[in-house]
C-alpha positions in Angstrom: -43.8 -11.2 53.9 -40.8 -9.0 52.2 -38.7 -7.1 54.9 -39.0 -3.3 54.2 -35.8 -1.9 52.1 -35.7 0.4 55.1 -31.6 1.6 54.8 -29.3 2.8 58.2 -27.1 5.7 56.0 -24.1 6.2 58.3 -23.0 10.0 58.6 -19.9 11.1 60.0 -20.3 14.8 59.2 -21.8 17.3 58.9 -21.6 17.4 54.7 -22.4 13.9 54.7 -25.5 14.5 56.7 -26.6 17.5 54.5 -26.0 15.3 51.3 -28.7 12.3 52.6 -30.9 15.2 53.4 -30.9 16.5 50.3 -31.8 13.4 48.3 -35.2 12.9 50.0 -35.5 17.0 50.2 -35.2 17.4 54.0 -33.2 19.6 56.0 -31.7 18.5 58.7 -31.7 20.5 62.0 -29.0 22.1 63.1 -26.1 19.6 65.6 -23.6 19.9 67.7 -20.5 18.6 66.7 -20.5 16.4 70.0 -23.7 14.6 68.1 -21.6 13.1 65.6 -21.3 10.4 64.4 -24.9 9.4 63.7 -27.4 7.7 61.6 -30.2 8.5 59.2 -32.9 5.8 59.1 -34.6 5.9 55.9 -38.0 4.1 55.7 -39.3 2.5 52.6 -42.6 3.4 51.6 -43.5 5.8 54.4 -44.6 9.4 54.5 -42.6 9.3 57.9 -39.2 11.5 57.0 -36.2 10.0 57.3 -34.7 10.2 60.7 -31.6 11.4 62.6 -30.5 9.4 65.1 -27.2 9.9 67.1 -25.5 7.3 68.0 -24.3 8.3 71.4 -28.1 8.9 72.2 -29.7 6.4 70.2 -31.6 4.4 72.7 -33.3 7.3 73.8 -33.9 9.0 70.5 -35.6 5.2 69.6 -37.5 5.0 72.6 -39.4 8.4 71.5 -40.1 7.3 68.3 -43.9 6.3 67.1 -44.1 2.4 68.4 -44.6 1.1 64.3 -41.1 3.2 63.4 -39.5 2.2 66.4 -39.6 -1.6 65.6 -38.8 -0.8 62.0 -35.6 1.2 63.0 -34.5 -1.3 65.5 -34.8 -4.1 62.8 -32.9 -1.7 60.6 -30.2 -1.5 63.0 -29.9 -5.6 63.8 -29.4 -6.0 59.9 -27.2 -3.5 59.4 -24.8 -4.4 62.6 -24.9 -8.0 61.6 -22.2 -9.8 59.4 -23.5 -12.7 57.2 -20.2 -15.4 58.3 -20.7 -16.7 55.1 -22.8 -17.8 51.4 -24.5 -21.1 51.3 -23.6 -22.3 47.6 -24.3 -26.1 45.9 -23.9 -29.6 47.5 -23.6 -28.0 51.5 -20.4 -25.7 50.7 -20.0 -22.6 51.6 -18.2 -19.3 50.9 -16.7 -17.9 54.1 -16.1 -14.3 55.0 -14.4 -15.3 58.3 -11.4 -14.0 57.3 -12.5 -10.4 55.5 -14.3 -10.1 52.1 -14.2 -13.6 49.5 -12.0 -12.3 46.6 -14.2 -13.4 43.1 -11.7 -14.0 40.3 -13.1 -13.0 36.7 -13.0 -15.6 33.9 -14.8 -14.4 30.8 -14.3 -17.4 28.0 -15.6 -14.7 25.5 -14.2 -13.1 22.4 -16.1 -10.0 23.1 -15.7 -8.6 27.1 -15.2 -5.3 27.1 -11.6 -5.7 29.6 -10.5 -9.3 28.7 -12.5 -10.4 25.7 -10.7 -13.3 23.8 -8.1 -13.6 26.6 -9.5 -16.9 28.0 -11.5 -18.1 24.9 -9.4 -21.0 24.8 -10.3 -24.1 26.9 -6.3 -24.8 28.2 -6.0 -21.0 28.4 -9.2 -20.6 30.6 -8.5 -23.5 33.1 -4.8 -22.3 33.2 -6.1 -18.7 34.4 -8.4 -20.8 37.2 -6.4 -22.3 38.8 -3.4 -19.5 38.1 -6.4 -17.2 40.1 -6.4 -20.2 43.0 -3.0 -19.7 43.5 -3.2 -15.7 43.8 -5.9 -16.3 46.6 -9.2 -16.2 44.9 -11.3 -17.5 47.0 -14.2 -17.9 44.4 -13.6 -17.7 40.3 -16.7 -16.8 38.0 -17.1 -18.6 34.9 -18.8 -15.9 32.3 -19.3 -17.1 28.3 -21.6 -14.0 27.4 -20.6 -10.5 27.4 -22.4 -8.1 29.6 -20.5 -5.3 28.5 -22.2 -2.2 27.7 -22.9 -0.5 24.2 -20.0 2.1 24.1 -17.5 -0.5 23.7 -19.6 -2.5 20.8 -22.9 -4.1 20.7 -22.1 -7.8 22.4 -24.1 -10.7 20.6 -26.8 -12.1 22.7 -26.0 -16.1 22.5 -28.5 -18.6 22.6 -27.9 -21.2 25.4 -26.6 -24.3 24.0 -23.9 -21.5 22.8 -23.2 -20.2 25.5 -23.2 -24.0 27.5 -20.5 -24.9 24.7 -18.3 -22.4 25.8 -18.5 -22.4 29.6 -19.5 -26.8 30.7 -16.4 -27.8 29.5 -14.2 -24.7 31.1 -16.0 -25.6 34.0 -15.6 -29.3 34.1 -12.3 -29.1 33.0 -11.5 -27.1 35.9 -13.1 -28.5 38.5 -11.5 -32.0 37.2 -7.6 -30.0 39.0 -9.6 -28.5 41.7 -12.5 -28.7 44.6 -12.3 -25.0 44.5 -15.7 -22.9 44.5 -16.3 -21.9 41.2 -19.4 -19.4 39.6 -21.0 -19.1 37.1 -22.1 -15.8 35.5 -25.4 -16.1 33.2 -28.7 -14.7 32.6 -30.6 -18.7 31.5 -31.7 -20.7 33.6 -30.9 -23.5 30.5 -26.9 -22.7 31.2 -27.3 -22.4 35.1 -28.7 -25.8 35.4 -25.8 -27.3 33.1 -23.2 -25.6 34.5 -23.9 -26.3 38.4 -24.3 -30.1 36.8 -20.9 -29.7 35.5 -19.6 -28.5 38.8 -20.0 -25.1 39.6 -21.2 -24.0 43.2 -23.1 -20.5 43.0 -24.9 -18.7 40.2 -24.4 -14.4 39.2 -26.9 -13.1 37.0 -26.8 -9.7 36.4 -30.7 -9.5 35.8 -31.4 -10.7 39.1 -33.6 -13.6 37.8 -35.8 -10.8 35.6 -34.4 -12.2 32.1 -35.5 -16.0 32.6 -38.5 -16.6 35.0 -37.1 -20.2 35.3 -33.7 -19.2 36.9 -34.3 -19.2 40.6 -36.0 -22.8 40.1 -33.2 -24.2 38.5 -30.9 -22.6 41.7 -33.0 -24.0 44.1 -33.4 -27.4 42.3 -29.8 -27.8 43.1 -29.2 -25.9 46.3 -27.0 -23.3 45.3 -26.0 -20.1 46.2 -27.1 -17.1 44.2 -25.9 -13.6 43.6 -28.4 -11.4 42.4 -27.7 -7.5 40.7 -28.9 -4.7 40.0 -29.5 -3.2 36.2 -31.9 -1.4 34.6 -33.7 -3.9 32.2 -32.9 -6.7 31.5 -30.2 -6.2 28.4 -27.3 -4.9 28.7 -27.2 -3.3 25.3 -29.9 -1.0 26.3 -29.1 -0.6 30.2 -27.8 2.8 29.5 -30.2 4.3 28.0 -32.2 5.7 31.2 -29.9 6.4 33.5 -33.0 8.4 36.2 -33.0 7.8 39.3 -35.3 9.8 42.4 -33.8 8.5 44.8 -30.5 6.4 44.2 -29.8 4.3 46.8 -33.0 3.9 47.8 -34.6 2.7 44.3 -31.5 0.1 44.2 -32.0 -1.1 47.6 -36.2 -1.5 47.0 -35.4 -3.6 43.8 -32.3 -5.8 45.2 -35.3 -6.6 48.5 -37.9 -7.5 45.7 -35.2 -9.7 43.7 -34.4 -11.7 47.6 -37.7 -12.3 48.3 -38.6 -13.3 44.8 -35.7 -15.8 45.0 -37.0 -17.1 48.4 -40.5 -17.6 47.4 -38.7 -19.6 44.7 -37.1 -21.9 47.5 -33.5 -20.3 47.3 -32.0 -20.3 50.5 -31.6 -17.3 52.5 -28.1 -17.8 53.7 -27.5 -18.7 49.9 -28.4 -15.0 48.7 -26.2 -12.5 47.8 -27.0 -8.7 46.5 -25.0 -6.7 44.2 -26.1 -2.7 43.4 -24.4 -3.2 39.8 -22.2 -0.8 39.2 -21.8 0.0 36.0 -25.2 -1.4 34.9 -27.2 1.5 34.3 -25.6 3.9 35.9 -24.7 7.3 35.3 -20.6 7.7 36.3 -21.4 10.0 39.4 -23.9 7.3 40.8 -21.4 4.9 40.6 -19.3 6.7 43.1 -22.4 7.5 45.3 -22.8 3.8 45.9 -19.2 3.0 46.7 -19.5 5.8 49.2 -22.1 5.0 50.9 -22.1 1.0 50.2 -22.5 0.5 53.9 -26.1 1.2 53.5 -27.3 -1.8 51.4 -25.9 -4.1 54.3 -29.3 -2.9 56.2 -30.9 -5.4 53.8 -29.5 -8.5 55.4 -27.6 -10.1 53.0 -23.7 -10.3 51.8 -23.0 -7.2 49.3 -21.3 -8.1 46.6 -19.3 -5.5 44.1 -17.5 -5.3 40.8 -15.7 -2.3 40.0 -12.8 -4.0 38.5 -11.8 -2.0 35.3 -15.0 -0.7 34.4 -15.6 2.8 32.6 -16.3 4.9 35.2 -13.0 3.8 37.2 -11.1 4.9 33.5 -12.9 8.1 33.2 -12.2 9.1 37.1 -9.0 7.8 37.4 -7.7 9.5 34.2 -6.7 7.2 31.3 -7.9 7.3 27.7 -10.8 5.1 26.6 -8.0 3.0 25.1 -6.2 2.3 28.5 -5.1 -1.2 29.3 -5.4 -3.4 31.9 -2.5 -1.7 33.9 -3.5 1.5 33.5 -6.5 1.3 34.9 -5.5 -1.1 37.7 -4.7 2.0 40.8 -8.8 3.2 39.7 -9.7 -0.6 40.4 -8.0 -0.3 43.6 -9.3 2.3 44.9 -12.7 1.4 44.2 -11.7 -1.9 45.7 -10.8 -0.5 48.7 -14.0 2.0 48.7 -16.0 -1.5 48.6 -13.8 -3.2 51.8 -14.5 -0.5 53.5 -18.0 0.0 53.2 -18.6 -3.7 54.5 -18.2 -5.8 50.9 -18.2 -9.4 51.2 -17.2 -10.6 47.8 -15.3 -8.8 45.7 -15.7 -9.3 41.8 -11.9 -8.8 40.2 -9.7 -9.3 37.1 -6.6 -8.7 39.1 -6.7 -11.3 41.3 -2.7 -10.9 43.0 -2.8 -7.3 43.2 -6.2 -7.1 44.9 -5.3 -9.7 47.3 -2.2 -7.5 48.1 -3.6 -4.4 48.5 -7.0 -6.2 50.5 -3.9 -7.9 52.8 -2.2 -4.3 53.7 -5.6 -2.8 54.3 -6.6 -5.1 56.5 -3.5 -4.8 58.2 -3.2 -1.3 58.8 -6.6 -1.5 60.3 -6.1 -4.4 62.8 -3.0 -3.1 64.0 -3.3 -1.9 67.5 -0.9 1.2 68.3 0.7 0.3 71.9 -0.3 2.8 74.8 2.4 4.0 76.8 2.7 4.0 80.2 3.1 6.9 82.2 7.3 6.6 82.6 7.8 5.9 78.8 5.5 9.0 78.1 7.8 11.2 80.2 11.5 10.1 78.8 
């Protein structure tokens, strides 16, 4: 039986509170300031309106609720409070987020990606990058041989898979020939999944979610791996653009990324080997993009790791402020931010083409939040 996409949207504010309320076209009543923060529990499918709940009075507010919302909102809460300790990937390994969010390095061996196409093409050049990724702290690198990118920077050829295996088995096997470390890879076939975990790789990405090859979560669970699974409208990303609708954001993203893990698990894909990524980028307008790294936190009410990839896309150019044209550099403070945007809202992998920097900036962040300011005592408070 598939678990409700029922979503916990954490408010802080006032404004914040008035925005939820707005999507589903309810108006929140009127709190004190003392009330915040709190909670709107959203449930999937119901008539019910979505419901306020502050948290310094939740277990009251609960406790008056209907009996059949009141289960659904507690189980809402236990999945949103808990933290998956890690992502169950091929032959018993495992991806651990012990330690804060699993930094995925990006290794297209494409001509064509719309940030790094041709970059990596090479065999040497690719399993250089690796292990040079390895060294930055990656804790993960993705193995892509098939642009995903979207029309406005060029129509990407669709490859068939013994292409696409030709470019990505060896790149794989050559690096996992220098190193035991996880490695991804990043197709829509189940033909090039089952060859590359063969050759060594640990965990699969497709950015269709197992929609573009009916065969794909067999072929994961054949070998026990770890899958994550994305959002995008359709199932090409030439035309992913093209309908860009949504009613209700969040809530249509979270509804389809539910349907993709239970799909997956009727399959026989693990659980604790299931990852969910909202896509952004993938058929999305720019504004929604931002929505979702804002209120990220929401999609962990679904129970499984949240993975993200902002890293240099076109909505972090256009918001950031560079030309179309901007390189890699120039767009690298957007991809931070958006990086940080993702930490924050309870990311556990984070999908990057600037491996050093992000580790960097993911180090400080973390350290500025664990750092405890000292209390003074009542002498040192009166010198």
């Amino acid at each position: 039986m598939q678990t409700p996409a029922d979503l916990v949207l954490p408010c802080p504010d006032p404004e914040t509170l008035r925005e939820i309320g707005g999507w589903d076209g309810f108006r929140p009543a009127t709190m004190a300031p003392s009330d915040f923060p709190v909670d709107v529990v959203r449930f999937e499918g119901s008539s019910s309106k979505p419901v306020v709940i502050s948290r310094a009075r939740r277990a009251e507010t609960l406790k008056a609720m209907p009996a059949s919302l009141r289960s659904r909102a507690e189980a809402a809460f236990e999945r949103f409070v808990r933290r998956p300790a890690g992502l169950r990937m091929a032959r018993g390994r495992r991806l651990g987020f012990e330690n804060g969010p699993a930094v995925m390095g990006i290794l297209n061996v494409t001509p064509d990606s719309f940030s790094d196409g041709g970059l990596h093409f090479e065999r040497s050049r690719a399993v250089d990058r690796a292990l040079e990724m390895f060294a930055e702290g990656a804790a993960i690198v993705d193995v892509g041989g098939e642009s995903t990118r979207p029309a406005n920077y060029g129509e990407a050829r669709p490859l068939p898979p013994d292409e696409e295996i030709a470019r990505v088995v060896p790149v794989i096997e050559a690096i996992r020939a220098k190193t035991d470390a996880p490695l991804s890879i990043d197709t829509r076939k189940a033909e090039v999944a089952r060859a590359a975990l063969d050759a060594g790789a640990d965990l699969l990405n497709d950015v269709s979610a197992g929609r573009f090859d009916d065969g794909m979560f067999r072929a994961i669970a054949a070998q026990g791996a770890g899958a994550i699974l994305m959002h995008m409208k359709g199932t090409d990303p030439r035309t992913m653009q093209d309908d860009l609708h949504y009613d209700h954001v969040l809530g249509e993203i979270a509804s389809f990324l539910a349907d993709a893990a239970r799909r997956a698990g009727e399959a026989g894909v693990a659980s604790d080997g299931i990852a969910l990524d909202p896509g952004l980028g993938f058929g999305k307008a720019p504004d929604d993009n931002l929505l979702l790294l804002r209120h990220l936190a929401a999609f962990r009410t679904l129970g499984f790791p949240i993975a993200v990839g902002a890293s240099r896309k076109g909505f972090v150019r256009r918001f950031s402020g560079v030309a179309e044209t901007a390189s890699a550099d120039e767009r690298l403070p957007g991809s931070l931010a958006a990086l940080g945007a993702a930490a924050a809202g309870g990311a556990a992998i984070l999908r990057v083409h600037d491996v050093a920097d992000s580790v960097r900036f993911l180090r400080m962040t973390g350290a500025i939040a664990r750092a405890a300011s000292p209390v003074p005592s009542a002498g040192s408070a009166a010198r």
